[in-house]
Backbone bond lengths (Angstrom), bond angles and torsions (degrees), N, CA, C in turn:
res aa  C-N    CA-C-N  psi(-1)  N-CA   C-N-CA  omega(-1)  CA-C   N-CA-C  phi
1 X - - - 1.461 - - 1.524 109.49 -
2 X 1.465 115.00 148.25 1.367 103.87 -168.02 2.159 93.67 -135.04
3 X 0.814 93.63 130.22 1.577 119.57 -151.76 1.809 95.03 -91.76
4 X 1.534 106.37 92.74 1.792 121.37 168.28 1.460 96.68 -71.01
5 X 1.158 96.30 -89.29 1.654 105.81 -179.67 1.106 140.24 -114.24
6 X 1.865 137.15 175.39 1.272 96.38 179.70 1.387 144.32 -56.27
7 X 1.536 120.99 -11.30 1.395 142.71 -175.58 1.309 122.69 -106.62
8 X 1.665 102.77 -29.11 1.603 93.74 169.37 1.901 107.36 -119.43
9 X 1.456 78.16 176.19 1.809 102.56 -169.39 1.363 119.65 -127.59
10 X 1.113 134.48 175.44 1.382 130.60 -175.86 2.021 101.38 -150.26
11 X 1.760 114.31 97.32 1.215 85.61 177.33 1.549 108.16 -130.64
12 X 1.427 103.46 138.92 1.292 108.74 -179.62 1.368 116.30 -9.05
13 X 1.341 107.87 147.08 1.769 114.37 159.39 1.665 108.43 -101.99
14 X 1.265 128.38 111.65 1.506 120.71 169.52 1.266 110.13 -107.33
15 X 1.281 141.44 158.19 1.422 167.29 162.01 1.676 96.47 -11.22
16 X 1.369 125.77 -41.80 1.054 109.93 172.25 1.699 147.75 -107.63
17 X 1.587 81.88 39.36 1.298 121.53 -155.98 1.884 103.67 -110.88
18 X 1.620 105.70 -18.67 1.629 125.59 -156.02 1.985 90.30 -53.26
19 X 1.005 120.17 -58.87 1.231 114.79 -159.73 1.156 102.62 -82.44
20 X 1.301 152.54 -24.39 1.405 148.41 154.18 1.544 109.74 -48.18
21 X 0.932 122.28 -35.29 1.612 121.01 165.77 1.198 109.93 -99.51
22 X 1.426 155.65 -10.89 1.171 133.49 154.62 1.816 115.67 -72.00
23 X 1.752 105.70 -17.85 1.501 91.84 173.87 1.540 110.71 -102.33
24 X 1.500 114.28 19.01 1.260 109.35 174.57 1.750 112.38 -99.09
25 X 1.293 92.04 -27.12 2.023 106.87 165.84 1.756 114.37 -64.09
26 X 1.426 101.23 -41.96 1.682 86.73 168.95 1.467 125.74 -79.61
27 X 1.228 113.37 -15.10 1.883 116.95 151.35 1.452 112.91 -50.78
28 X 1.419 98.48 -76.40 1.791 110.08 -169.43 1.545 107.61 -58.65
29 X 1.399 132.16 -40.82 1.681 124.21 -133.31 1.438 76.07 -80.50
30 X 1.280 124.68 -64.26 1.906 116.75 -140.23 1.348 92.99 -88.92
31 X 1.261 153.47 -4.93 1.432 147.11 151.12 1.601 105.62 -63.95
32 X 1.603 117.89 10.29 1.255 92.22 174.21 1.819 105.11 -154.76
33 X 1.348 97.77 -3.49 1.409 112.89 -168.15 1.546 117.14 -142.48
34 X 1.620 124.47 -12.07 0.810 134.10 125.98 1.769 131.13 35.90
35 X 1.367 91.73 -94.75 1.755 107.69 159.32 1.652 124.19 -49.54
36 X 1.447 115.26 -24.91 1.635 99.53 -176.76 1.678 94.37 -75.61
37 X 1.414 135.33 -19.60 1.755 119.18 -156.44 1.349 93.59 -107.84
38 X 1.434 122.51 157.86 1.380 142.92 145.64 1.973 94.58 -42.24
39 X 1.192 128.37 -87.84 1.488 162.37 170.09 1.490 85.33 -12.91
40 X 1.568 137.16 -69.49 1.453 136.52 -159.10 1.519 99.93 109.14
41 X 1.805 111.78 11.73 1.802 105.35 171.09 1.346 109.42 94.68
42 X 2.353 119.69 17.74 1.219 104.06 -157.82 1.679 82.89 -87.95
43 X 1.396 121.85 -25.73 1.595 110.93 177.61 1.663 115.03 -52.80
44 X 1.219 97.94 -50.69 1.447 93.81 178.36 1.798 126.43 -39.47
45 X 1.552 95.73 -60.18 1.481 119.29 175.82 1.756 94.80 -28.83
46 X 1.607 91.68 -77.39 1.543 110.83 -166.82 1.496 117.88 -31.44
47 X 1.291 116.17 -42.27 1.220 130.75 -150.89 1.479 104.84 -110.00
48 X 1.230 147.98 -44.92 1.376 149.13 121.32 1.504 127.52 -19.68
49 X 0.989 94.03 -34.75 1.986 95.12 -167.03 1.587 92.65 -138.60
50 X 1.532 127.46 68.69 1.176 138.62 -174.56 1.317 93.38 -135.01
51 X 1.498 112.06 127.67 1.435 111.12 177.66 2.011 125.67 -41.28
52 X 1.507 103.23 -40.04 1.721 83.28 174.83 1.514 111.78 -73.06
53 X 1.489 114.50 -19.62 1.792 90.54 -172.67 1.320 95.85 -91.97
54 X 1.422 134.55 -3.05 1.742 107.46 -172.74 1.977 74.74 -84.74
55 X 1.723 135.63 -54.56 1.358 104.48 -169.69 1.465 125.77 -53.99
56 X 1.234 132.33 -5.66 1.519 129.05 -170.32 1.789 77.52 -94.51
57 X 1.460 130.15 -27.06 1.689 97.36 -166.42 1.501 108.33 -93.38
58 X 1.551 122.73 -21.61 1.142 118.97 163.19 1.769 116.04 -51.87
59 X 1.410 114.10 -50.76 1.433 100.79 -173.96 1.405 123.41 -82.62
60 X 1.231 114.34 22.95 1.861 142.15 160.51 1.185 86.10 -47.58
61 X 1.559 136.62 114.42 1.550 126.42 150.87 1.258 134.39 -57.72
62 X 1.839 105.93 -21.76 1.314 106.61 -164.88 1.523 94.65 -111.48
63 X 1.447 121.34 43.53 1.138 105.31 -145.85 2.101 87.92 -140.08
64 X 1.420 118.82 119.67 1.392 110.54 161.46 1.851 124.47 -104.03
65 X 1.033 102.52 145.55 1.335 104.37 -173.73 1.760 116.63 -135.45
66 X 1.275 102.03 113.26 2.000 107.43 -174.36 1.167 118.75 -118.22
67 X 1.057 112.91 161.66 1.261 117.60 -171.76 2.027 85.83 -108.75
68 X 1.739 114.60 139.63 1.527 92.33 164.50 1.362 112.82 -119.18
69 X 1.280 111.38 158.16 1.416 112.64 -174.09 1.738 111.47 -146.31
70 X 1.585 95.93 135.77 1.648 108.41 -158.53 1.667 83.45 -110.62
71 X 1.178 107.45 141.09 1.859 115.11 -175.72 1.636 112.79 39.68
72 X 1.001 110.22 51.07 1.174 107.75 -179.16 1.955 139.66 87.79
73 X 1.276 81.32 -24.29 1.508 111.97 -173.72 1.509 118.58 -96.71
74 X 1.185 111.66 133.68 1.849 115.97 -174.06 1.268 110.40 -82.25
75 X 1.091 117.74 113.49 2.028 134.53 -167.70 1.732 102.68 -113.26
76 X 1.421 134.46 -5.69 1.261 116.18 -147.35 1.547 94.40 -177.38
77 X 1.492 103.59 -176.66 1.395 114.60 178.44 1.570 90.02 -167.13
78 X 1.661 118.61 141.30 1.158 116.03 -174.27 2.238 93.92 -143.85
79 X 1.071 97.45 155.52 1.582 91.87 -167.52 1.696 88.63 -161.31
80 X 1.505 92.53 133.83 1.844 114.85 -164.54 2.054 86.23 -129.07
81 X 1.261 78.21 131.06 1.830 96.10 165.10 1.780 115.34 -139.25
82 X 1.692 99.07 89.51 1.187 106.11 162.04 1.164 153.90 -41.67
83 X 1.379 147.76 94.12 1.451 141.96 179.45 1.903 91.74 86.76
84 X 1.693 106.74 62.10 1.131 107.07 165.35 1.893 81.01 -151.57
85 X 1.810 84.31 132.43 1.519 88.77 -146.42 1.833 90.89 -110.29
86 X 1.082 120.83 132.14 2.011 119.15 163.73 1.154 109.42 -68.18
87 X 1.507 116.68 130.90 1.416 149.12 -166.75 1.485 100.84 -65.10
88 X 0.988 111.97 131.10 1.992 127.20 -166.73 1.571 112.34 49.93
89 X 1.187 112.31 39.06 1.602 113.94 170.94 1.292 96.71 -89.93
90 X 1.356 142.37 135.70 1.437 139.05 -156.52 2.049 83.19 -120.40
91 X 1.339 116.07 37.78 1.481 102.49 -175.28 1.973 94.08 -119.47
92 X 1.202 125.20 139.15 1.243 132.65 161.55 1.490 109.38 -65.97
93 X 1.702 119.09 142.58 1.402 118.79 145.65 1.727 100.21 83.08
94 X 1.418 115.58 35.72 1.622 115.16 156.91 1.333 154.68 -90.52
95 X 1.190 123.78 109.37 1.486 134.44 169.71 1.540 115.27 -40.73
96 X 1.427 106.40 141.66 1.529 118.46 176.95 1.968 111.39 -126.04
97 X 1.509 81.19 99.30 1.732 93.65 -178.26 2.374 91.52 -66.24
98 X 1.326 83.70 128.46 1.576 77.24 -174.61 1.385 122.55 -112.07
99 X 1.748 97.31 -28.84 1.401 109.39 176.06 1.318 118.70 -152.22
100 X 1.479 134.12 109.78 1.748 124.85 -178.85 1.670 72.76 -136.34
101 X 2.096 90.31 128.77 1.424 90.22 160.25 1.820 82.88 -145.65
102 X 1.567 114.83 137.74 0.929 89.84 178.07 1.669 99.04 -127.56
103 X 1.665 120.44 -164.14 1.628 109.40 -178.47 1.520 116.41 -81.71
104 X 0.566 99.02 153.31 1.831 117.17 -170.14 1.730 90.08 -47.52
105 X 1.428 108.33 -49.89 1.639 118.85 -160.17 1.833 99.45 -61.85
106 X 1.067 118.85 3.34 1.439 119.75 -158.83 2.013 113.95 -127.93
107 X 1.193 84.16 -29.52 1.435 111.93 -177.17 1.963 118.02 -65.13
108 X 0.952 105.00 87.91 1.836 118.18 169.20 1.348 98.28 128.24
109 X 1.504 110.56 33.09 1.707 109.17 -174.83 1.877 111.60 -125.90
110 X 1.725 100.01 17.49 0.971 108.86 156.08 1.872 112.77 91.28
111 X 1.810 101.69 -0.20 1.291 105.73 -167.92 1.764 102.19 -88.95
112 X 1.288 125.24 -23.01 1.216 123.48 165.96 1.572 112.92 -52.99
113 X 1.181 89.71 -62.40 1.718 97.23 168.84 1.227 116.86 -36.68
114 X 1.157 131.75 -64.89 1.302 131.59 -167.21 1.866 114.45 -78.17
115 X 1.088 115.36 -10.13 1.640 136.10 155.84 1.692 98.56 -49.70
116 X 1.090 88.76 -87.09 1.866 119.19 -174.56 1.925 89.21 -31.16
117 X 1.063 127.83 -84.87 1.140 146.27 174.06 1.493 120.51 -12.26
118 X 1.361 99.65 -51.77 1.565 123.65 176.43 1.354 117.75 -74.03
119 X 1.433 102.63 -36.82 1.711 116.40 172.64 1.382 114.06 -58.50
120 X 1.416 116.83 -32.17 1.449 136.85 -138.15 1.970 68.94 -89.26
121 X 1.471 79.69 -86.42 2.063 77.82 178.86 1.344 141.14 -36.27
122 X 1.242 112.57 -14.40 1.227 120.60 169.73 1.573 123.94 -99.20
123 X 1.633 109.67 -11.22 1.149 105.19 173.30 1.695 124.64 -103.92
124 X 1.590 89.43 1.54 1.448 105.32 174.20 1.301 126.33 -85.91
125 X 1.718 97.49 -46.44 1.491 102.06 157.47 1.784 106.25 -78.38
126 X 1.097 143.96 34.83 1.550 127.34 140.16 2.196 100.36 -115.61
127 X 0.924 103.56 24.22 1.615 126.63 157.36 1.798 87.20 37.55
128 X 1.929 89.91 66.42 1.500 121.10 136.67 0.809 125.99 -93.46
129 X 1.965 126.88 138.20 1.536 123.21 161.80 1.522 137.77 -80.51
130 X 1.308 103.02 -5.85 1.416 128.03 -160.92 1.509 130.17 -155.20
131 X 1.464 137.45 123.75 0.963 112.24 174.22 1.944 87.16 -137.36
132 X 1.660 91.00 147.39 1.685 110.40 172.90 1.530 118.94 -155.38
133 X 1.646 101.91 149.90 1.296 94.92 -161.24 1.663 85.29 -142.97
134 X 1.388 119.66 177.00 1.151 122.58 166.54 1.428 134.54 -100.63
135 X 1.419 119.81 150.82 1.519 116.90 -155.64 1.539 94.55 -132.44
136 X 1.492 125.57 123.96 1.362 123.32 147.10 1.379 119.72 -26.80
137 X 1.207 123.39 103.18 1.397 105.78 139.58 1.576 122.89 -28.17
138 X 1.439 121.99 -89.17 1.457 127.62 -162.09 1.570 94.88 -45.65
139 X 1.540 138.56 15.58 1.416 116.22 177.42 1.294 109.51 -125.27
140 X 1.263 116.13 70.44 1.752 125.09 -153.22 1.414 96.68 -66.71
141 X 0.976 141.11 -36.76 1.804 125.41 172.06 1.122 117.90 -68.89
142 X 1.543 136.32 -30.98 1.755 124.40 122.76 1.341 157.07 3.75
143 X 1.802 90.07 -64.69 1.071 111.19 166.64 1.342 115.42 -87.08
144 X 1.177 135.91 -25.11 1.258 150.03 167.27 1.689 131.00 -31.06
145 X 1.852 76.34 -68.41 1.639 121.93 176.54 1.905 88.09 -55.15
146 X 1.077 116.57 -59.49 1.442 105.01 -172.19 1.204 149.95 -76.02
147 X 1.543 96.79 -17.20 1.671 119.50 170.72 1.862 100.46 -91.96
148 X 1.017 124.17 4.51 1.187 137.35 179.33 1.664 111.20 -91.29
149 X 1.423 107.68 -24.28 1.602 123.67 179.31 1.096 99.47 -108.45
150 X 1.378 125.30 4.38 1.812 108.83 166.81 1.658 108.05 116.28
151 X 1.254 99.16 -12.19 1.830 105.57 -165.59 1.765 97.63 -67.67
152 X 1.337 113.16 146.44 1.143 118.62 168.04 1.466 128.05 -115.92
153 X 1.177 136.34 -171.49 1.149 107.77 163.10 1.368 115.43 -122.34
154 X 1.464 117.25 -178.32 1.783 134.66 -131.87 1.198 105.66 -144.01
155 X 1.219 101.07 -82.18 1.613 114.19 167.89 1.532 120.29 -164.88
156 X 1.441 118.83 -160.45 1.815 113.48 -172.43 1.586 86.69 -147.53
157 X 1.441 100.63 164.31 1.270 123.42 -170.80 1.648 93.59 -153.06
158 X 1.410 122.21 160.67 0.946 152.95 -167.58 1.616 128.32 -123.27
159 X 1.437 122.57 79.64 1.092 125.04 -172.06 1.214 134.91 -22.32
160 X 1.433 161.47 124.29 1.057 148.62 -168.63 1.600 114.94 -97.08
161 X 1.524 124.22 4.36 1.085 107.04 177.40 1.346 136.33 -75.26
162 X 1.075 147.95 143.09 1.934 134.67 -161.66 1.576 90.72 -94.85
163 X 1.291 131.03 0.68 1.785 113.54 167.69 0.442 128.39 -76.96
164 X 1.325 117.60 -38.79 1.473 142.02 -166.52 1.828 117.15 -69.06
165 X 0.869 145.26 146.29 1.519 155.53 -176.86 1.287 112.06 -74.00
166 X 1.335 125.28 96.40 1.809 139.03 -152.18 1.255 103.07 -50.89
167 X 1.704 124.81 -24.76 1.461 131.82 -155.04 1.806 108.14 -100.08
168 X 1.313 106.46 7.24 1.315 132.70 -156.84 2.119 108.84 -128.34
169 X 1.405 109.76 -13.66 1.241 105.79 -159.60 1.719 122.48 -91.41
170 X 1.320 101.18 -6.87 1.262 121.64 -166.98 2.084 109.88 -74.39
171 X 1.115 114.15 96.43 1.321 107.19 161.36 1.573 126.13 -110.91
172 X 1.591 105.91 135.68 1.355 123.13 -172.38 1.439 109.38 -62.11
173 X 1.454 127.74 135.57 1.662 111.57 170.62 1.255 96.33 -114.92
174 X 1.626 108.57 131.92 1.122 125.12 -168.00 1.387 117.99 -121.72
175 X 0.967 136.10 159.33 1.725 128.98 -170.43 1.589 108.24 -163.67
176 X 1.437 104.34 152.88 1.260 108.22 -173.08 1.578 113.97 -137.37
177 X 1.511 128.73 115.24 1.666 122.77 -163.42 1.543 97.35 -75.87
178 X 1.446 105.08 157.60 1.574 95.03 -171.41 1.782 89.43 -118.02
């Protein structure tokens, strides 16, 4: 367990962990994302948090993956991909925030924040300049939450999934020099 604050934690996700995080994504995903699918995001779930792609993302070397937990309890999932760098970022030595989703019940209580925060410290002392990740547009308290920590923006990309609602696909890539 790796100790953010006094209340929250960060603990590994291992192989036998797959279904504890695939039934913690069908809590969190459509309580918050919901609206971009016809489905309510169950393709997404499926297909993201399906035992071979969470094992192809665990054995990512450069790649960390946690489960987080505030009093003890698992609220979130947060996933860091080191020395994976955004295309025309003119910055050396970047981090790829890949995944923080946490439960709704947890959310404006400052624990994202203190994620973000921790990242910041950890990628400075592994003597990173940058870290960026991508943000929905259609999830303006998202995007919010992140230009609120300094993130700017970079550029946008355009989802490729055909479930998803075309008017909905656009995410900002945003980055922040540390």
């Amino acid at each position: 367990m790796i100790s953010v604050s006094k209340n929250i934690t960060l603990k590994p996700i291992t192989e036998q962990d797959i279904a504890v995080l695939y039934q913690l994504m069908c809590k969190i995903y459509p309580a918050a994302y919901s609206f971009l699918w016809p489905d309510k995001g169950n393709w997404y779930i499926h297909q993201q948090y399906s035992k071979s792609n969470i094992l192809k993302e665990l054995k990512q070397l450069n790649a960390d993956y946690y489960f987080v937990l505030v009093d003890d309890e698992i609220v979130g999932n947060f996933r860091i991909v080191w020395d994976e760098n955004l295309s025309n970022l003119q910055i050396e030595n970047q981090v790829k925030l890949h995944r923080l989703y946490l439960d709704e019940k947890v959310q404006g209580k400052g624990v994202g924040k203190l994620l973000m925060l921790w990242l910041e410290k950890q990628a400075i002392a592994k003597k990173y300049n940058a870290i960026w990740l991508d943000a929905m547009d259609a999830k303006q308290q998202a995007f919010q939450f992140y230009k609120k920590l300094g993130y700017q923006y970079h550029s946008h990309i355009f989802l490729p999934f055909d479930l998803m609602f075309d008017e909905v696909k656009k995410m900002s890539q945003l980055y922040k020099k540390l």
